[in-house]
C-alpha positions in Angstrom: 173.0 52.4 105.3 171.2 55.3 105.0 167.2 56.3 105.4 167.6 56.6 101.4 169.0 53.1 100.9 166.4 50.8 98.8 166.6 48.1 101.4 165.7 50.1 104.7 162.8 52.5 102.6 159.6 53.0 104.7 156.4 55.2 104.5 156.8 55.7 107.8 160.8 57.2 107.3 160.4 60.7 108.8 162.8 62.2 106.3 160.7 60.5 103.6 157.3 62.2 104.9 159.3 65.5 105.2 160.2 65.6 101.9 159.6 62.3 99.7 161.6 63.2 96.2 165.1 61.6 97.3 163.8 58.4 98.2 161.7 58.1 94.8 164.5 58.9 92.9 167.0 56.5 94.6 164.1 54.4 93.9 163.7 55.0 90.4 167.4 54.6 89.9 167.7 51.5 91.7 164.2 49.7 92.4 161.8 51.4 89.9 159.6 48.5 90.5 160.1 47.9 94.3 158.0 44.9 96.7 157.2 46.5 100.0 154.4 45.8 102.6 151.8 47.8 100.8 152.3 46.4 97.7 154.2 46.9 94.4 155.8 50.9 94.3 156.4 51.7 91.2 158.2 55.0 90.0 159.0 55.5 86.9 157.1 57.7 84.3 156.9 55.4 81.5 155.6 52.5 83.8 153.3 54.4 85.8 151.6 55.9 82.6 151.0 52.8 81.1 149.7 51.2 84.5 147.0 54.1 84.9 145.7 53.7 81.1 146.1 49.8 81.1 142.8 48.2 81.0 143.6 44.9 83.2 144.3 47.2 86.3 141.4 48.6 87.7 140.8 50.8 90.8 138.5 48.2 93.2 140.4 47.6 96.3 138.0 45.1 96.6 139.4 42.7 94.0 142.8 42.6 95.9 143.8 39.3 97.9 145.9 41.4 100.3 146.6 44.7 100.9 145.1 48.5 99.6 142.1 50.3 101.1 139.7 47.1 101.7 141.7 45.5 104.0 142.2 48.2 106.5 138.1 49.6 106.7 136.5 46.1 107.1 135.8 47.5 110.7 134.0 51.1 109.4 130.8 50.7 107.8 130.8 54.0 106.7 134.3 54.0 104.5 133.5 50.2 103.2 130.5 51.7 102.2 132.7 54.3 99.9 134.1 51.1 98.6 130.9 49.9 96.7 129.7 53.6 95.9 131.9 56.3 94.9 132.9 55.8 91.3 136.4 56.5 92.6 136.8 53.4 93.7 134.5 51.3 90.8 135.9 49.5 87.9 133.9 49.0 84.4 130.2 49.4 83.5 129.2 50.5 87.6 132.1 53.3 87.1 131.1 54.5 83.9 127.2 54.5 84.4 128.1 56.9 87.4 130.8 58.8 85.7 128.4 59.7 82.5 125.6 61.3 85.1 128.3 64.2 86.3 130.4 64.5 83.6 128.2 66.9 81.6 129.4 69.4 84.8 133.0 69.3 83.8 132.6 69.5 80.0 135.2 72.7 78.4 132.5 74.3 77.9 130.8 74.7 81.6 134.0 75.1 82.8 134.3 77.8 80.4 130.8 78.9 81.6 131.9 78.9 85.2 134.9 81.3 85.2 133.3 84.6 85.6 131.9 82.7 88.9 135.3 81.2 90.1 137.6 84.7 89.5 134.7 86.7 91.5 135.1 84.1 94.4 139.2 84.7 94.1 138.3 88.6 94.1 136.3 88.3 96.8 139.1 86.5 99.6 142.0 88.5 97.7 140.0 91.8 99.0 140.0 90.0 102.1 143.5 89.6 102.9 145.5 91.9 104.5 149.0 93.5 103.4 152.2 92.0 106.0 152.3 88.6 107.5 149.2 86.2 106.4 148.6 82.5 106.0 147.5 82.1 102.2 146.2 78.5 102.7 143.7 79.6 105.2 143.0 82.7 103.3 142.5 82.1 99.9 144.4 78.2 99.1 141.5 76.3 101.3 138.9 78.4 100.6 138.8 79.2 97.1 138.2 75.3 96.0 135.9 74.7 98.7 133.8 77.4 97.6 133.4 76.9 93.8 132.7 73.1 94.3 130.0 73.8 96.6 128.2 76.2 95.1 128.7 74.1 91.7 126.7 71.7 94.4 124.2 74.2 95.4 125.6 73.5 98.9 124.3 76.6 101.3 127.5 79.1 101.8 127.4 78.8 105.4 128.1 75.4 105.5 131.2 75.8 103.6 133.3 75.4 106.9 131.6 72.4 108.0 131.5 70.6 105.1 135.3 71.5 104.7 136.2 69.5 108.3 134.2 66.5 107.0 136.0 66.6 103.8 139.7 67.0 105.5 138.8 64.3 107.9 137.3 62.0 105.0 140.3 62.4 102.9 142.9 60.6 105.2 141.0 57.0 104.5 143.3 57.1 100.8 146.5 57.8 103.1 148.3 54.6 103.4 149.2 54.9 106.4 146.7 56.0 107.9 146.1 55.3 111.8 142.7 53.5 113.5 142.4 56.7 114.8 142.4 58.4 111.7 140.1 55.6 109.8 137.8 55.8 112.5 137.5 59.9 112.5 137.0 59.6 108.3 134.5 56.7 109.3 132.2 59.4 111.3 132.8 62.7 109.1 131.1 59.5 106.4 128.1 58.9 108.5 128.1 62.5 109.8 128.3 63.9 105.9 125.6 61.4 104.5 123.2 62.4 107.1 123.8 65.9 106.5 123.7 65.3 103.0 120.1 63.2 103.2 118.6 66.2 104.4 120.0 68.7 101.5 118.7 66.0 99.1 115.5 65.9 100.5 114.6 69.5 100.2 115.7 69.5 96.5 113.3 66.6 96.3 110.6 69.1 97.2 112.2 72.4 95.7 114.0 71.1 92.6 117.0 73.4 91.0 118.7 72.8 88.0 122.1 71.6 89.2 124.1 69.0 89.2 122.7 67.2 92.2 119.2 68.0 90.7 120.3 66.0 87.5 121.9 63.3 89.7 118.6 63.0 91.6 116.5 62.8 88.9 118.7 59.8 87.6 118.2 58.0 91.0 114.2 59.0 91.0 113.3 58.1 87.3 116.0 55.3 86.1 117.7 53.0 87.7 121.3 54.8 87.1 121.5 55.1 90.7 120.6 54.2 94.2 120.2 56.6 97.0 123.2 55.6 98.9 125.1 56.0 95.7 123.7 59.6 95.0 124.3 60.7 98.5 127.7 58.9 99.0 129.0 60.7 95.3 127.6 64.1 96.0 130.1 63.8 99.0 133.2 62.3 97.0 132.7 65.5 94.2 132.5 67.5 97.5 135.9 65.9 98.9 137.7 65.8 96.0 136.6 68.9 94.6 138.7 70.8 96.7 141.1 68.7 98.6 143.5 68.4 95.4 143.0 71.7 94.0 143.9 73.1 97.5 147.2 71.3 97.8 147.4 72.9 93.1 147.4 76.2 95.0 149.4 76.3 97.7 152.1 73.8 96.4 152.3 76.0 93.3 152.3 79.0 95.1 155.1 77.7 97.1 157.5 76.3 94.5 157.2 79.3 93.1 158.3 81.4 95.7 160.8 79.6 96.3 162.1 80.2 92.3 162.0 83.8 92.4 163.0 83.6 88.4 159.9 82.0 87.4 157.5 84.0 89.9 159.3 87.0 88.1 158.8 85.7 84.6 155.1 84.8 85.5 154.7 88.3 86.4 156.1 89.6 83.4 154.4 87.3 81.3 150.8 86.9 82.4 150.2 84.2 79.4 152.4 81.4 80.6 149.7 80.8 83.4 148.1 77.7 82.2 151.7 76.5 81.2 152.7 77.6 85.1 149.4 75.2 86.5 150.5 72.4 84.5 154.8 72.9 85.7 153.4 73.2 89.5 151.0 69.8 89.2 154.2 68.3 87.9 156.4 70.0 90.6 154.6 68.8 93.6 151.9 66.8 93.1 148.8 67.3 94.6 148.4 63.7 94.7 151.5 61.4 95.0 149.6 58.0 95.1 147.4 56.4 92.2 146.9 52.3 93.5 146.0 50.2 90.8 144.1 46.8 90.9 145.1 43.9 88.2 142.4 41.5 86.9 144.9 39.5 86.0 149.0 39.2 85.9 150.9 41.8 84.1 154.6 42.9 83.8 156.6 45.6 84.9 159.7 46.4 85.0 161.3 43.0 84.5 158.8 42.0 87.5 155.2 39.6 87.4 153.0 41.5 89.2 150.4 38.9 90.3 147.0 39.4 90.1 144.8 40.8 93.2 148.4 42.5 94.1 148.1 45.6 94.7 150.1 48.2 92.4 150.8 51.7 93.8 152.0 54.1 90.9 153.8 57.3 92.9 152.7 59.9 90.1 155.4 62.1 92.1 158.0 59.9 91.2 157.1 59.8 87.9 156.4 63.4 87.1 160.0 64.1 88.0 161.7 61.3 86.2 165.1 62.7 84.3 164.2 60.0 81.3 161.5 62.4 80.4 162.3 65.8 82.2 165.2 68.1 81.8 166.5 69.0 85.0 163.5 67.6 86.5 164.3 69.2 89.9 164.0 72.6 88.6 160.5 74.4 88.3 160.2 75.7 84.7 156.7 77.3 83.5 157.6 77.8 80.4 158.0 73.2 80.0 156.6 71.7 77.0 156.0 69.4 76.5 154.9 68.7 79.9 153.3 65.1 80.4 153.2 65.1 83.9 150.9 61.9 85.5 149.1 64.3 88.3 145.5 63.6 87.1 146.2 60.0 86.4 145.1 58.3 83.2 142.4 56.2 81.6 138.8 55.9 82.1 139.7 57.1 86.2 141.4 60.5 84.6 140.1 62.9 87.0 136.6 63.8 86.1 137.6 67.8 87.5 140.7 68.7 86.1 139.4 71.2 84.0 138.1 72.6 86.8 141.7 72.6 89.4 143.3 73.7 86.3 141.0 76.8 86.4 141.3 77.4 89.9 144.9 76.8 89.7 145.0 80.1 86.9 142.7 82.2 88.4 144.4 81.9 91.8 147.9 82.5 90.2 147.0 85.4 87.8 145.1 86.9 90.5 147.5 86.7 93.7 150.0 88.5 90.9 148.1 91.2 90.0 146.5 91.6 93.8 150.0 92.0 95.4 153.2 93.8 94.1 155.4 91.6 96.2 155.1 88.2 97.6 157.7 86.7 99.5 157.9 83.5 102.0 158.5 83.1 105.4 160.0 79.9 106.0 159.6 79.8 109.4 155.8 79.3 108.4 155.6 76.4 106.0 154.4 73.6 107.2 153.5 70.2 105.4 150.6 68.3 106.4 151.9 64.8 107.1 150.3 62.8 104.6 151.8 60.4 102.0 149.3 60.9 99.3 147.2 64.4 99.0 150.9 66.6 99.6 150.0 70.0 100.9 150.8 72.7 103.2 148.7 72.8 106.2 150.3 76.4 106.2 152.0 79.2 104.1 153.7 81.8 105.3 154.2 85.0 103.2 155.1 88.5 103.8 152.6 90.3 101.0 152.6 94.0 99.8 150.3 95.4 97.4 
């Protein structure tokens, strides 16, 4: 047998980690809905769509008998604390009564409102990059996200690279295989983050803005909408996840399409197709592979009774590339439609900012195009982060000319 065979497949498979999309799709093929240690994997598109919209499957780890992200941080205080707080991780009425208090942030139009801000910022580290050899993650793919989320935070700027640390470090706890070692570093980035965070709130307690943390501490000081451990632990998930994903957008686009020089071409040719090349790159290569789900009760899938307090994990990879519902569905193509790609999941856990990532995920292409004539990759400097889940490139090479 092979690494690729059903029988022998493993998280842990280094060929897997290095590049996941021919195990899914033996997978797919063969197993769509396929028992391993972690729980029920399930790959196909038509399956994983209805799982992340189907109301009996919820996203509380805590509801699970074995298994998922409860069972592995009974030991941090700090990350079973995320458990009961961020709205991430909350099912029903405690989801949505957190959900509704930020949501007015991510509306079409304030994300309208907010791209005059977000191109300036792309302006800004495009000026800053030098012609030749340069790493575009750590120039523009990391910073760029990092830097509209916080100042939609009113977060000071020169904490940006602090805050981005505790945010790498947090985002490993939804890794599933994450080691002790890396819980227990996500555990004190938590504490480390909240404490930092107390601080920030309590000087907006005494100078109030009119941001979004200014709304969400008004909610916790005049109704009961929320407590302060949930204010402070959900300013630091929209911090996390406000750039995490839309880093990996960025450089996994940018990537795929360097390495399709026919599509980079017909971008450049055809400014227009960028919102249609933003949706083809979340489909591409997810920026997140992973969406677990939580049944209330049993449900069916695939021929299989998934029982419930199971835990389900839908690999929205694995379904974005599924040749039932793509043509050629290893090729990039901007110019897909339609394109129903999984990447932001579904249902009342859609994620609250992909209006925003899909903004970023423009302005950075449109403006890396128009900043540099020429763009071309240097293999020898790609290198994946080795994560399951939040796929990125911890670096990316190019050789840029303007």
């Amino acid at each position: 047998m092979t690494s690729i065979d059903v029988p022998t497949f493993s998280f842990f498979d280094p060929a897997f980690r290095r590049d996941p999309h021919p195990v899914l799709a033996r997978l797919r093929a063969l197993d769509p809905v396929h028992k391993t240690p972690f729980g029920w994997i399930v790959t196909r598109h038509a399956d994983v769509a209805r799982l992340n919209r189907d109301p009996r499957c919820g996203r509380d780890t805590r509801t699970l008998r074995g298994g998922g992200l409860a069972s592995r941080v009974a030991g941090f205080a700090g990350l079973a604390e995320t458990l009961a707080t961020w709205m991430f991780h909350l099912d029903g009425a405690d989801h949505a009564r957190i959900r509704k208090l930020v949501a007015h942030a991510f509306t079409p139009r304030a994300i309208a409102e907010m791209e005059p801000a977000v191109t300036a910022v792309a302006a800004r580290l495009l000026d800053a990059l030098p012609d030749g050899d340069l790493d575009l993650m750590a120039g523009f793919a990391v910073p760029l996200p990092v830097t509209v989320i916080c100042a939609l935070l009113d977060v000071p700027t020169a904490d940006y690279p602090q805050i981005a640390r505790w945010s790498h470090d947090l985002a490993e706890q939804v890794e599933l295989t994450a080691s002790p070692a890396q819980l227990a570093a996500a555990d004190a980035a938590y504490h480390a983050f909240k404490a930092y965070l107390a601080e920030f709130v309590a000087g907006r307690r005494r100078q109030p803005g009119a941001g979004l943390v200014d709304r969400m501490i008004a909610a916790e000081a005049t109704t009961d909408a929320l407590t302060t451990d949930e204010l402070l632990a959900n300013i630091i998930l929209l911090l996390v996840a406000g750039h995490e994903t839309t880093t990996n957008l960025i450089g996994n686009g940018v990537w795929a399409l360097l390495g399709h020089p026919d599509q980079l071409a017909l971008l450049r040719a055809r400014p227009a197709l960028a919102a249609s090349a933003v949706e083809e790159c979340l489909r591409f290569e997810s920026p997140a592979n992973t969406n677990g789900r939580c049944p209330r009760e049993d449900v069916e899938v695939g021929g299989h009774t998934i029982r419930a307090g199971q835990l389900i994990v839908c690999m929205l990879g694995a379904a974005n590339r599924d040749p039932e519902v793509f043509a050629d569905p290893d090729r990039l193509d901007i110019t897909r439609d339609p394109n129903p790609h999984q990447a932001f999941g579904g249902g009342p856990h859609h994620c609250i900012g992909a209006a925003l990532a899909r903004l970023e995920g423009r302005v950075a292409l449109r403006g890396l195009l128009e900043r540099f004539a020429a763009l071309e990759l240097d293999p020898a400097r790609v290198r994946w982060r080795d994560r399951i889940n939040l796929r990125g490139l911890s670096e990316l090479g190019v050789r840029a000319r303007r």
